[in-house]
C-alpha positions as protocol buffer text, in pm:
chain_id: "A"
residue {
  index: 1
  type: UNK
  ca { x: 1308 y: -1282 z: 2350 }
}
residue {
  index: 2
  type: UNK
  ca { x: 1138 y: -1413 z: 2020 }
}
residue {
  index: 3
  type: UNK
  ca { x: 788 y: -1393 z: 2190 }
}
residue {
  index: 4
  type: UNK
  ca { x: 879 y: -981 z: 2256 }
}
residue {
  index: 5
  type: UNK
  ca { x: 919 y: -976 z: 1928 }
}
residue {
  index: 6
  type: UNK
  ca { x: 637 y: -1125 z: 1764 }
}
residue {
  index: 7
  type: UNK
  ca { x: 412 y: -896 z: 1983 }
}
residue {
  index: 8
  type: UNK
  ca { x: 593 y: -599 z: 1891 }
}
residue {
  index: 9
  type: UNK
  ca { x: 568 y: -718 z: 1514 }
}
residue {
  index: 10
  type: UNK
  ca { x: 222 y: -794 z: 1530 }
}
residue {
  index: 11
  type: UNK
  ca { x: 118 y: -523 z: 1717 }
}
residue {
  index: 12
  type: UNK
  ca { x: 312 y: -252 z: 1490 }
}
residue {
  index: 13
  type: UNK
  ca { x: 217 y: -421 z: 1198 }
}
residue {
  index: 14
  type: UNK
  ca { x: -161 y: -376 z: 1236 }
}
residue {
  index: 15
  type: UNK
  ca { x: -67 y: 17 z: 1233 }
}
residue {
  index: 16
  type: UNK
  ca { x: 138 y: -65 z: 914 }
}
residue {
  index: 17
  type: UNK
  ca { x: -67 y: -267 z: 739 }
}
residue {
  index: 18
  type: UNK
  ca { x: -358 y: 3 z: 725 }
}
residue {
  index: 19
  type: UNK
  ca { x: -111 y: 283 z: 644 }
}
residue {
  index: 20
  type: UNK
  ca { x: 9 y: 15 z: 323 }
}
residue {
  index: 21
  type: UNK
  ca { x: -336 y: -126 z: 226 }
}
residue {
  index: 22
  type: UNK
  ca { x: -578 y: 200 z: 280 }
}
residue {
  index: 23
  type: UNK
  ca { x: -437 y: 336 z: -80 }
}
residue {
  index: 24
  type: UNK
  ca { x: -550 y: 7 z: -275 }
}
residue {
  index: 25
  type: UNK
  ca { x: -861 y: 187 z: -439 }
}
residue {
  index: 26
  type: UNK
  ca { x: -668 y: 418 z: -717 }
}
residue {
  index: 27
  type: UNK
  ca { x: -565 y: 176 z: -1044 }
}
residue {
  index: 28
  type: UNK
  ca { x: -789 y: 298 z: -1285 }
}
residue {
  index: 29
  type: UNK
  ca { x: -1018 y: 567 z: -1457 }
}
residue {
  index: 30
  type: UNK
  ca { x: -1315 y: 607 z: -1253 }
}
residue {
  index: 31
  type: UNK
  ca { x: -1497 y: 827 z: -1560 }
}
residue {
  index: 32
  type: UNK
  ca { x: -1398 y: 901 z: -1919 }
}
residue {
  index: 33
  type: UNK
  ca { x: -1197 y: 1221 z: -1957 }
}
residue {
  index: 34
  type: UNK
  ca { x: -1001 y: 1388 z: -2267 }
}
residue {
  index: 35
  type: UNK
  ca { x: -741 y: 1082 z: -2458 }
}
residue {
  index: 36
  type: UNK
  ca { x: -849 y: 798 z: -2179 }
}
residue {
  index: 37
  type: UNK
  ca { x: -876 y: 471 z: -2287 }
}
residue {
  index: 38
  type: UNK
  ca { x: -1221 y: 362 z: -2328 }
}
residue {
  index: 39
  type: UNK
  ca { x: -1417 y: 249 z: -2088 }
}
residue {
  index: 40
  type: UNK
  ca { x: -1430 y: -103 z: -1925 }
}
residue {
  index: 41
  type: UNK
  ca { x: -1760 y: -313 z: -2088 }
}
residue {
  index: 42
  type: UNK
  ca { x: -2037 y: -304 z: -1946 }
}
residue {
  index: 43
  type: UNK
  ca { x: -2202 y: -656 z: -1818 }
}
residue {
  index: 44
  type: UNK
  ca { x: -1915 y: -909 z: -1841 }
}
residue {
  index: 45
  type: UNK
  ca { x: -1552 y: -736 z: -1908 }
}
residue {
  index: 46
  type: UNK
  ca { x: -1253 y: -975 z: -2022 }
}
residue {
  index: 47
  type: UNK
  ca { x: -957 y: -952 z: -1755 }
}
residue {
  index: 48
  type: UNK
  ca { x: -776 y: -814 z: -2105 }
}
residue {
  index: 49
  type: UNK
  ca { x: -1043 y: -510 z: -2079 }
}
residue {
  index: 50
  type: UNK
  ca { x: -1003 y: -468 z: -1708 }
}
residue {
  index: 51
  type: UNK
  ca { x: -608 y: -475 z: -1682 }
}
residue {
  index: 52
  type: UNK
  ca { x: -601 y: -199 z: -1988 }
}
residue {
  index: 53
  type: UNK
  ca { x: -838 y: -13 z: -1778 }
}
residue {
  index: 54
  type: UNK
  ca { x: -595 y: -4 z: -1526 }
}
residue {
  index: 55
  type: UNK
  ca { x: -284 y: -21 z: -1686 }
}
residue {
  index: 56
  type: UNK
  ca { x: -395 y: 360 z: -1851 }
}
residue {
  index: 57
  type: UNK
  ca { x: -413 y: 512 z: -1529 }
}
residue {
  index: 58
  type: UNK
  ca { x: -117 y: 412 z: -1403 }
}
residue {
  index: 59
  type: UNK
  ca { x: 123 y: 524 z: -1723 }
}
residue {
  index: 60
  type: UNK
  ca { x: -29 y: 857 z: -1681 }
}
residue {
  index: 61
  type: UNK
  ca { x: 209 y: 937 z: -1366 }
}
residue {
  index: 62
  type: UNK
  ca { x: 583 y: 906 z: -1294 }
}
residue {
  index: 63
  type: UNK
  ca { x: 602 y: 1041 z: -929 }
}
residue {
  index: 64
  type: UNK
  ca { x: 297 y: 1251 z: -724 }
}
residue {
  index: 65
  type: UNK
  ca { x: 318 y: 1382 z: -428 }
}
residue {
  index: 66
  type: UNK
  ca { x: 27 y: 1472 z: -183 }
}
residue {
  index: 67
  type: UNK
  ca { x: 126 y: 1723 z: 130 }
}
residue {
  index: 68
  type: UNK
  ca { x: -177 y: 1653 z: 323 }
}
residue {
  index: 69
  type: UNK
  ca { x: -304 y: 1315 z: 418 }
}
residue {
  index: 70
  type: UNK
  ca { x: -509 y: 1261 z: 704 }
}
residue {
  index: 71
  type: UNK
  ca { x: -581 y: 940 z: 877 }
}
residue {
  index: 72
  type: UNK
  ca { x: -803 y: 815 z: 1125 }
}
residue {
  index: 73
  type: UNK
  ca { x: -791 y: 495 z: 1289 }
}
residue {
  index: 74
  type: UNK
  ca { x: -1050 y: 308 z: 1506 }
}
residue {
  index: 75
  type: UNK
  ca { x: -993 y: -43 z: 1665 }
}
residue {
  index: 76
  type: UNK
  ca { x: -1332 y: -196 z: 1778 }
}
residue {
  index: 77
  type: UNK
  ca { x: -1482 y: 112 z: 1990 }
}
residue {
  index: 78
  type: UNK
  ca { x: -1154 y: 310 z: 2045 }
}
residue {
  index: 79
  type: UNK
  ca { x: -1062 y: 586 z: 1832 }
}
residue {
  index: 80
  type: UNK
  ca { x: -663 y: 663 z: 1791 }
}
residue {
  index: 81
  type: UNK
  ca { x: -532 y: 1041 z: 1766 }
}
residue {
  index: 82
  type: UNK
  ca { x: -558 y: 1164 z: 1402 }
}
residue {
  index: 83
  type: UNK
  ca { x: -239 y: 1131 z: 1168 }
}
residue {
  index: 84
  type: UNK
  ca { x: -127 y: 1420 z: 924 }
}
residue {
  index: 85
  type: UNK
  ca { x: 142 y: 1248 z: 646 }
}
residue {
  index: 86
  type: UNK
  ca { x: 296 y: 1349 z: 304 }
}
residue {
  index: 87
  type: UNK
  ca { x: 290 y: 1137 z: 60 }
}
residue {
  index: 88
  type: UNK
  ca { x: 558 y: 1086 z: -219 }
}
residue {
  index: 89
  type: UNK
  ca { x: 544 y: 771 z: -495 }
}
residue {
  index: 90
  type: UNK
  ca { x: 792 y: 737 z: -770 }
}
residue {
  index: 91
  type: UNK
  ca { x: 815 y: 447 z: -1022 }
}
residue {
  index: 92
  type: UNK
  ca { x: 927 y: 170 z: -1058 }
}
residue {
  index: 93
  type: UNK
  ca { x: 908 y: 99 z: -650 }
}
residue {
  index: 94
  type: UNK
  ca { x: 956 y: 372 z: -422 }
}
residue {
  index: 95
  type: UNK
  ca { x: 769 y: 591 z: -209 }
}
residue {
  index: 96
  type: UNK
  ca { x: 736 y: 737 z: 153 }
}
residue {
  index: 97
  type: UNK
  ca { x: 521 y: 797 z: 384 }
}
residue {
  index: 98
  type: UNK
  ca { x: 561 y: 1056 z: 721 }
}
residue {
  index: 99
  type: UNK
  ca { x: 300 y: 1107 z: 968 }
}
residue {
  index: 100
  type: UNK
  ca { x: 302 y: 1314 z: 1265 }
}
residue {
  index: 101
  type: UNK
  ca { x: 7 y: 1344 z: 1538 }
}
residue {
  index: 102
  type: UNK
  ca { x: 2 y: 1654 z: 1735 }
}
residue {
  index: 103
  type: UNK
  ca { x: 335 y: 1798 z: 1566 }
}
residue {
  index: 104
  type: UNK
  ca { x: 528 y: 1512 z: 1671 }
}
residue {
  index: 105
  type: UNK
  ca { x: 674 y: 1219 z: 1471 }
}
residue {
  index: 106
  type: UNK
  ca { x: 475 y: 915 z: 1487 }
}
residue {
  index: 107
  type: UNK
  ca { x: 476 y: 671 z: 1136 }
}
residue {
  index: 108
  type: UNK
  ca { x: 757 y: 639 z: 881 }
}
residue {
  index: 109
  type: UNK
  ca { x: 720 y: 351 z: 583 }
}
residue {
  index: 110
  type: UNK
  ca { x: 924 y: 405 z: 278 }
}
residue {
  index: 111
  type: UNK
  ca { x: 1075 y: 186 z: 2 }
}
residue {
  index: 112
  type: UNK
  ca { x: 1354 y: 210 z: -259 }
}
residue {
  index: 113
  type: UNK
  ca { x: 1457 y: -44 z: -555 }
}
residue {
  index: 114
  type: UNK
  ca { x: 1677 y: -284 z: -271 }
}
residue {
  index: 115
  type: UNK
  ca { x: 1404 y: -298 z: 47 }
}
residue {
  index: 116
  type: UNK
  ca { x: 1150 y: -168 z: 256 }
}
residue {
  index: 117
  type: UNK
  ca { x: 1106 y: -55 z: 576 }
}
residue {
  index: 118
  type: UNK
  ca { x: 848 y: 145 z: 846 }
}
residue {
  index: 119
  type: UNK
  ca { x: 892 y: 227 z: 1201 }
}
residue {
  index: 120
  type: UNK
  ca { x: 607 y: 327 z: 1495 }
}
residue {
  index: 121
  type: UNK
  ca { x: 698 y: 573 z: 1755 }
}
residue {
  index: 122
  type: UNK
  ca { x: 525 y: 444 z: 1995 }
}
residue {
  index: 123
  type: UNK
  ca { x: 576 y: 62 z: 1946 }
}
residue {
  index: 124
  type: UNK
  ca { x: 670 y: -85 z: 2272 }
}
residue {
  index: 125
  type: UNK
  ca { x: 858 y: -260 z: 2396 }
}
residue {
  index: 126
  type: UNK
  ca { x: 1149 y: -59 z: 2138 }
}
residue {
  index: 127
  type: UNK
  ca { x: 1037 y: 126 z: 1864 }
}
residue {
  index: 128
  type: UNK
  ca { x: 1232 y: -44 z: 1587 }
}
residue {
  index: 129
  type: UNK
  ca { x: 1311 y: 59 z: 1216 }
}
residue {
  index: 130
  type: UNK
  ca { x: 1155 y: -281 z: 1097 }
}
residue {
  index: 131
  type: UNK
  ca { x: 1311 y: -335 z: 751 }
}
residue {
  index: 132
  type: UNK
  ca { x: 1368 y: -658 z: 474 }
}
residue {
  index: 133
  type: UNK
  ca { x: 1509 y: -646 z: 93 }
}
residue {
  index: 134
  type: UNK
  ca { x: 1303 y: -742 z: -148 }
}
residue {
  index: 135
  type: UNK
  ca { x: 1501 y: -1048 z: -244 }
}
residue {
  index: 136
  type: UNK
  ca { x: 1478 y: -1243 z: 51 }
}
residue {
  index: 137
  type: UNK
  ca { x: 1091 y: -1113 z: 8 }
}
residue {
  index: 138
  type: UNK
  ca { x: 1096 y: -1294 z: -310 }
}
residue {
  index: 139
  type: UNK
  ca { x: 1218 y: -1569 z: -145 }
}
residue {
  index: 140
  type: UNK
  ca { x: 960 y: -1624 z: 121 }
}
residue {
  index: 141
  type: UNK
  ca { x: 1199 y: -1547 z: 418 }
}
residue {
  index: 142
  type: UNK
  ca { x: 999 y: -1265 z: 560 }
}
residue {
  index: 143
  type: UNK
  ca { x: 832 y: -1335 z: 903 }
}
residue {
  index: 144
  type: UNK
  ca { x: 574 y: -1118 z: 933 }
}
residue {
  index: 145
  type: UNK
  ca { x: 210 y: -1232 z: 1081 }
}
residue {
  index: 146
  type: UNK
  ca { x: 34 y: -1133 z: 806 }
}
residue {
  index: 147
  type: UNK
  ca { x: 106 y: -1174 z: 350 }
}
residue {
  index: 148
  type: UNK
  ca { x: 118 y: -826 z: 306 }
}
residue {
  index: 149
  type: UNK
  ca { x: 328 y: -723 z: -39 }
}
residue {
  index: 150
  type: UNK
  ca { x: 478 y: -377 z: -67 }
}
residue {
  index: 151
  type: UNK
  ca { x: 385 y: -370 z: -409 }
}
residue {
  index: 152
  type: UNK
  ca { x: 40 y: -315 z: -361 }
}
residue {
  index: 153
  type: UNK
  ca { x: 123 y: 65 z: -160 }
}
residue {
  index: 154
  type: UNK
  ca { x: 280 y: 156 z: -549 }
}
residue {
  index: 155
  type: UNK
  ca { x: -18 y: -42 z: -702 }
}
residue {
  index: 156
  type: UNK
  ca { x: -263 y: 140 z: -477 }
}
residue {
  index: 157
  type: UNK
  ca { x: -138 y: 494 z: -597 }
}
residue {
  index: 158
  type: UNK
  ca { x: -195 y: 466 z: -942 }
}
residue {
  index: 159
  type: UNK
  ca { x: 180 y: 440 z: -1064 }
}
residue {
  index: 160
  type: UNK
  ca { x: 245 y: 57 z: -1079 }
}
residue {
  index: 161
  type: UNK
  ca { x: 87 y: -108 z: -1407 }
}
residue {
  index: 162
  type: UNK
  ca { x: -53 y: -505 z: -1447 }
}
residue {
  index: 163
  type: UNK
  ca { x: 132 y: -780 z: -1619 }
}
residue {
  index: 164
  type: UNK
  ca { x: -103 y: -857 z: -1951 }
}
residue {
  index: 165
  type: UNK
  ca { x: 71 y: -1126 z: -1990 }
}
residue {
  index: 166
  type: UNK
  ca { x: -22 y: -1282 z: -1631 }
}
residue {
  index: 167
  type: UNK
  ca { x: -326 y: -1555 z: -1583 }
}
residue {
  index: 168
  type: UNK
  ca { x: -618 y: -1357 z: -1380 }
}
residue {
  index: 169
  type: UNK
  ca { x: -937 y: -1490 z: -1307 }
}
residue {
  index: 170
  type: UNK
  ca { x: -1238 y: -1299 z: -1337 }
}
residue {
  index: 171
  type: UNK
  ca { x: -1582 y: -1371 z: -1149 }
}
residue {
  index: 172
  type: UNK
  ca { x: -1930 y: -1180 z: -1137 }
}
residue {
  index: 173
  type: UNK
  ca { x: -2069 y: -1122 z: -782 }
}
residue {
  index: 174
  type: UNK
  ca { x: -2355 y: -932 z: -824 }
}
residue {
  index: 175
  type: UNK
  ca { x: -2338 y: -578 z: -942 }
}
residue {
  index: 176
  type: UNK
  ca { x: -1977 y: -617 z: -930 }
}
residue {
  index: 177
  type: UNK
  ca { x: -1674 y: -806 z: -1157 }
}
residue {
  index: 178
  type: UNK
  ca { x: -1385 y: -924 z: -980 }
}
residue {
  index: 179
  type: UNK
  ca { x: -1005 y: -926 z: -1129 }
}
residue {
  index: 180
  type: UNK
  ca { x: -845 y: -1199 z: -911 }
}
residue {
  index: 181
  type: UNK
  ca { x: -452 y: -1218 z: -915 }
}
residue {
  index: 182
  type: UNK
  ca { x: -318 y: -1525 z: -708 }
}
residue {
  index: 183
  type: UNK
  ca { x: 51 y: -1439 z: -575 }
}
residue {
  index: 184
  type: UNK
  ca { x: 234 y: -1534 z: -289 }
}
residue {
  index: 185
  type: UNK
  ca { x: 287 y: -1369 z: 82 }
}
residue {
  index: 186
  type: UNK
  ca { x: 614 y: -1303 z: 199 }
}
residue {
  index: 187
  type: UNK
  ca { x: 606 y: -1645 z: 437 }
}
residue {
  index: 188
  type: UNK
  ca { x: 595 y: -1841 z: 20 }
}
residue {
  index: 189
  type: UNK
  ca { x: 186 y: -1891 z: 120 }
}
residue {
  index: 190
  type: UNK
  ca { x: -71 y: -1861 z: -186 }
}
residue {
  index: 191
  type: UNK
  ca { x: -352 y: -1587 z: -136 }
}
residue {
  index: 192
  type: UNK
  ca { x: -547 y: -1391 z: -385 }
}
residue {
  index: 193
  type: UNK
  ca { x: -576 y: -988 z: -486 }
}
residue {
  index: 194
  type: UNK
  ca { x: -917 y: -887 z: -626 }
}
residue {
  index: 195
  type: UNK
  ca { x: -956 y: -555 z: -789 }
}
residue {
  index: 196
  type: UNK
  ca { x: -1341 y: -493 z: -748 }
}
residue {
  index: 197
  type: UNK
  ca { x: -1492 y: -354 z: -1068 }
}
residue {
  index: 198
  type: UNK
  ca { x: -1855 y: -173 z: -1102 }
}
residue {
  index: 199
  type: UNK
  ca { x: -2014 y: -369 z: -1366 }
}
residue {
  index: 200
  type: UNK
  ca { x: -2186 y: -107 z: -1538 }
}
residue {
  index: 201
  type: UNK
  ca { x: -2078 y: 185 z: -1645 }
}
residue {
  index: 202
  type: UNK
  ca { x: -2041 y: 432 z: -1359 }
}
residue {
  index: 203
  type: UNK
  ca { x: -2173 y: 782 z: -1332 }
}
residue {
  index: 204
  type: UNK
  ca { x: -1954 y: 1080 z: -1378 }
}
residue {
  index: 205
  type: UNK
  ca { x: -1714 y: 1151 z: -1036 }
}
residue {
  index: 206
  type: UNK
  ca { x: -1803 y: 794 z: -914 }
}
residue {
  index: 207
  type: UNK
  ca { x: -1609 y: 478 z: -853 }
}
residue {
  index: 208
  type: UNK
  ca { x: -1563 y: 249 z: -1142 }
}
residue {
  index: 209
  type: UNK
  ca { x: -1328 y: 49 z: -905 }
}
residue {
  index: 210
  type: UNK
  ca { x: -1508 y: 2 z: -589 }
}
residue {
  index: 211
  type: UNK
  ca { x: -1218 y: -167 z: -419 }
}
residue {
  index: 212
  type: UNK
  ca { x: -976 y: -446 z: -353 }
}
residue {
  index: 213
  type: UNK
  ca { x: -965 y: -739 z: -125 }
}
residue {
  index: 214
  type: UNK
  ca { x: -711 y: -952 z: -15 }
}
residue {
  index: 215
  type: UNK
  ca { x: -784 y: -1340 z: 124 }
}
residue {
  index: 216
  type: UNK
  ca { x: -618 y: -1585 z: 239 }
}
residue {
  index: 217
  type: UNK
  ca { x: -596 y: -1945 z: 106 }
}
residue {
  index: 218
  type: UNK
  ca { x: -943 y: -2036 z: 207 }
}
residue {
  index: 219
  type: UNK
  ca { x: -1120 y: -1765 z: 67 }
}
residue {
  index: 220
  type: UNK
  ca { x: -1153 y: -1541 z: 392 }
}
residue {
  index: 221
  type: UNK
  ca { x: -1099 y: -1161 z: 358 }
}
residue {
  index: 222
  type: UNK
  ca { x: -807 y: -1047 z: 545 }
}
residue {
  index: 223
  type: UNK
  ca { x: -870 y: -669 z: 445 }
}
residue {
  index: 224
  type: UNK
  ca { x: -1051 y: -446 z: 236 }
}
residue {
  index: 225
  type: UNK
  ca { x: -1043 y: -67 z: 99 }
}
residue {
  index: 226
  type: UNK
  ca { x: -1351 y: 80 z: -27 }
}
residue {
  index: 227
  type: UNK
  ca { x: -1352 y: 364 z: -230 }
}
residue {
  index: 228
  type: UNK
  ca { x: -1572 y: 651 z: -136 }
}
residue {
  index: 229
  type: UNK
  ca { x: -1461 y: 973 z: -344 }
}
residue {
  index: 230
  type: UNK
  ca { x: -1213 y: 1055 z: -603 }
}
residue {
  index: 231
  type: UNK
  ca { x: -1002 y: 1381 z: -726 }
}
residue {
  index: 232
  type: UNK
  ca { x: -827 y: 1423 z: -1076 }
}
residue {
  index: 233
  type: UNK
  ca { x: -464 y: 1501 z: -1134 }
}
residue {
  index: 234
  type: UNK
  ca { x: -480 y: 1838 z: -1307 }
}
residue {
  index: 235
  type: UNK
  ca { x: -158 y: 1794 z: -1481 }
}
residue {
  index: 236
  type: UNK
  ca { x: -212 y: 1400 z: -1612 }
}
residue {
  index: 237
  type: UNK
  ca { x: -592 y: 1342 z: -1579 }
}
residue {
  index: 238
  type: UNK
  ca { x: -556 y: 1049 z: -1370 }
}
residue {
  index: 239
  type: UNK
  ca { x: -763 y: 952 z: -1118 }
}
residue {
  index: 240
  type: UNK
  ca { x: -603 y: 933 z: -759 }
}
residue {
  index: 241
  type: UNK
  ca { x: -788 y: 878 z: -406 }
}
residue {
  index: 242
  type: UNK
  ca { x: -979 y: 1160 z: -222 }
}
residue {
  index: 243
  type: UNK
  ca { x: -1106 y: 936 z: 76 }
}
residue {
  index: 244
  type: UNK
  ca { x: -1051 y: 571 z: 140 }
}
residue {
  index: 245
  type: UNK
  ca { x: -1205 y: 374 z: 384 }
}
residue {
  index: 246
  type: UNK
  ca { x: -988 y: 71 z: 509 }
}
residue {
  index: 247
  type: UNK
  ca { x: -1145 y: -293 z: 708 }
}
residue {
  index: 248
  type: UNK
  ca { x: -942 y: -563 z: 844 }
}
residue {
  index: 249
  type: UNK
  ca { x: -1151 y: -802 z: 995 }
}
residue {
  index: 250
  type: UNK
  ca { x: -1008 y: -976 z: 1221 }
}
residue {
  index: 251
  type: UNK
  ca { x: -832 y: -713 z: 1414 }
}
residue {
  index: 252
  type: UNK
  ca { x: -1138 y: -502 z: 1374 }
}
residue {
  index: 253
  type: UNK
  ca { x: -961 y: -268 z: 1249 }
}
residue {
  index: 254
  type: UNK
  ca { x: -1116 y: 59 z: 1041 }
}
residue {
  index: 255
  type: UNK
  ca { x: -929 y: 320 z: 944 }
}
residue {
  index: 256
  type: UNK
  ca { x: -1021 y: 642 z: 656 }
}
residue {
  index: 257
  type: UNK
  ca { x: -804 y: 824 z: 495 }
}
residue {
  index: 258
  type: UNK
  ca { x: -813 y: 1148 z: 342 }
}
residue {
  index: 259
  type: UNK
  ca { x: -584 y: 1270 z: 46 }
}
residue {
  index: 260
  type: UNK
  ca { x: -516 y: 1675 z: -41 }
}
residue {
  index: 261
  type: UNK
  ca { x: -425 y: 1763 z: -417 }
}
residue {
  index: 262
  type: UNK
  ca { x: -167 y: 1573 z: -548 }
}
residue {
  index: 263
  type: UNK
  ca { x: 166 y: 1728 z: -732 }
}
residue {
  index: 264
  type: UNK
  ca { x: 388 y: 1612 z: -991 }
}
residue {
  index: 265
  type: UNK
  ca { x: 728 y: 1752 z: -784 }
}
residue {
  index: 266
  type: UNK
  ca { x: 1079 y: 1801 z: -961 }
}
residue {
  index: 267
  type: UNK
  ca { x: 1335 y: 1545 z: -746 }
}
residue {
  index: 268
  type: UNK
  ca { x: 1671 y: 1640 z: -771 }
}
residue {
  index: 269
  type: UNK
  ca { x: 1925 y: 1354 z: -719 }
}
residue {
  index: 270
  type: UNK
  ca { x: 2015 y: 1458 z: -376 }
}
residue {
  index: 271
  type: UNK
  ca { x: 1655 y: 1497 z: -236 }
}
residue {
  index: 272
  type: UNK
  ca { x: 1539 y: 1156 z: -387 }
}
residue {
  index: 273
  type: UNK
  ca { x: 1835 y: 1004 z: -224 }
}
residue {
  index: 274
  type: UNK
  ca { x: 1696 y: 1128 z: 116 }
}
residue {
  index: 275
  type: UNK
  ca { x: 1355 y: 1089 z: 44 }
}
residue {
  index: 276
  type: UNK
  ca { x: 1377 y: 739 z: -84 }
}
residue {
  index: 277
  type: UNK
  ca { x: 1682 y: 553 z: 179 }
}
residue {
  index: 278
  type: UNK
  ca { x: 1594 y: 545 z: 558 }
}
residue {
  index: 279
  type: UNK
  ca { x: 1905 y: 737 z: 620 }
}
residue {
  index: 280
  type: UNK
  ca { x: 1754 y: 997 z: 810 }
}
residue {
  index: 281
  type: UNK
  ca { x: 1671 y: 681 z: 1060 }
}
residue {
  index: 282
  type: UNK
  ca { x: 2038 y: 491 z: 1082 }
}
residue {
  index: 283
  type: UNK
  ca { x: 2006 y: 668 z: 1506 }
}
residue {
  index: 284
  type: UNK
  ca { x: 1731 y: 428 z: 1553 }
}
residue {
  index: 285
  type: UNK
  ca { x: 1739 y: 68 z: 1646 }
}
residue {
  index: 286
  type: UNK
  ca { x: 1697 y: -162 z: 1354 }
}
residue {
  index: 287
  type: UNK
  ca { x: 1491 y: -517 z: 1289 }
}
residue {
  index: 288
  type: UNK
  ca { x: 1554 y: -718 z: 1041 }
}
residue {
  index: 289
  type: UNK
  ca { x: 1241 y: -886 z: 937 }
}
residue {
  index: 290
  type: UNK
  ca { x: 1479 y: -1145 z: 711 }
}
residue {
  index: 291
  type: UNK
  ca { x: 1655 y: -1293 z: 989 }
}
residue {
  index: 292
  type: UNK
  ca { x: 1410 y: -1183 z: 1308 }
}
residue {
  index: 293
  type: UNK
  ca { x: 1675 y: -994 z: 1476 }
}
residue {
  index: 294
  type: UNK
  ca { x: 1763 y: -698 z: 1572 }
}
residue {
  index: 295
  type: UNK
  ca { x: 2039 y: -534 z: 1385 }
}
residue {
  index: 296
  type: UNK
  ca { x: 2292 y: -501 z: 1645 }
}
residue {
  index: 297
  type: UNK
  ca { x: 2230 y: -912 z: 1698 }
}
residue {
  index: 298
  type: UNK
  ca { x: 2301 y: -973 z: 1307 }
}
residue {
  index: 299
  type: UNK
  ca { x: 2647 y: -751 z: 1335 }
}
residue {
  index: 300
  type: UNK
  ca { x: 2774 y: -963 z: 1671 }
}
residue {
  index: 301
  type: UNK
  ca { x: 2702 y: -1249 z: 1460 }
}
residue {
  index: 302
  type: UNK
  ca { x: 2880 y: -1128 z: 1149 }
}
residue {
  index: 303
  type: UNK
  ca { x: 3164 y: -1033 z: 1358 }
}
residue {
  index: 304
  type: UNK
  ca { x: 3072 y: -639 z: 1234 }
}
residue {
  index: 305
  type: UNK
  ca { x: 3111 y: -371 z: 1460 }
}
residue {
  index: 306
  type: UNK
  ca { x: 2858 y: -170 z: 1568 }
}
């Protein structure tokens, strides 16, 4: 029964993974517009200079929400059924994200202040609600096959701001300055987060951030986003993602993504409460990523009822 499921984990993960990692292009300015900061030096910018850069994107917004996202997926030569989603983030760490292909239900990843959670319709052998709170995250409890932080889906969007007062590294690879952030995966291993800078300034509507990058302990990439275009929030000026293309490696694993206009919505209590619990999922079998079982297995051994 473990072996089911890993596979199911790892094979429902690679879906959830791309859907988490293919926003991780959007933390900063990519061109100077009316009361942004200024721009990031040219040639060899401190990792003080960078984070700022970043940090004044992300204060522009509270919560945006995009009604259109398309998303295409390819896996070596095959070519999965395109995915329309909405979008909605809200600081300090929630969001969701629904996608349906052909009219039909098929992804649903969301987070709140206590956990997160996703679910795959057509994850087999049982199409779980996989779910964990962030605390035994923070403790390095989570078993998932790959470090993947929920974080970076708030980072990616533009609404979650850099610690100042952290320890980055910064290295020049070419053309390009890296901001390197070592935290920990959810299994309490050690890999690194680079935020891929342009090193000169960059032309009007192009990428100052070309990217990010996440590697493991020996310095191998276990995904990448690339930026290819950009829109501006009309009501903030910030600069969120227009397309996004997303690599992981070793699953060879593409996948592009396509954002509509972002809003700035009005959430009433009662709609963020829905919006931002999986209560519209408590029919669906649950997994526990915490303790690697499914829910009904945690309440026998709790002596709760189902």
């Amino acid at each position: 029964m473990a072996m089911v499921y890993r596979n199911l984990l790892s094979l429902t993960s690679i879906a959830v993974v791309a859907l988490i990692l293919s926003g991780c292009n959007t933390l900063g300015p990519m061109f100077k517009q009316r009361d942004a900061a200024q721009p990031v030096a040219s040639g060899s910018p401190t990792a003080e200079q960078m984070v700022a850069y970043l940090n004044d994107n992300a204060r522009r917004l509270q919560t945006i929400q995009c009604n259109h996202v398309a998303i295409d997926c390819k896996q070596g030569q095959q070519n999965a059924p395109g995915l329309d989603g909405l979008l909605i983030v809200q600081k300090p760490r929630k969001f969701r994200l629904k996608a349906k292909v052909l009219g039909q239900p098929a992804v649903d990843l969301g987070s709140n202040q206590d956990e997160f959670w996703y679910w795959i319709s057509k994850a087999e052998p049982v199409p779980y609600v996989f779910h964990c709170d962030y605390q035994s995250m923070e403790r390095g409890q989570v078993k998932m096959p790959i470090p993947i932080q929920p974080e970076m889906i708030l980072a990616a969007m533009g609404v979650s701001e850099y610690d100042p007062n952290r320890t980055y590294e910064v290295r020049q690879v070419g053309n390009q300055t890296e901001l390197i952030d070592k935290v920990i995966s959810p299994q309490g291993r050690p890999v690194t987060r680079a935020t891929i800078f342009l090193r000169s300034a960059a032309a009007p509507g192009k990428p100052q951030v070309l990217g990010h990058v996440l590697r493991d302990e020996q310095g191998k990439d276990i995904c990448a986003v690339h930026v290819q275009e950009i829109q501006i929030h009309r009501q903030t000026g910030a600069v969120l993602p227009q397309k996004i293309r997303f690599q992981w490696p070793s699953e060879q694993l593409e996948m592009t993504m396509r954002f509509g206009e972002f809003q700035t919505p009005e959430l009433t209590p009662d709609r963020a409460q829905r919006m931002f619990t999986r209560q519209d999922l408590v029919s669906l079998p649950g997994f526990d990523l915490a303790t690697w079982s499914p829910d009904e297995e945690v309440k026998k051994t709790r002596g709760v009822s189902p």
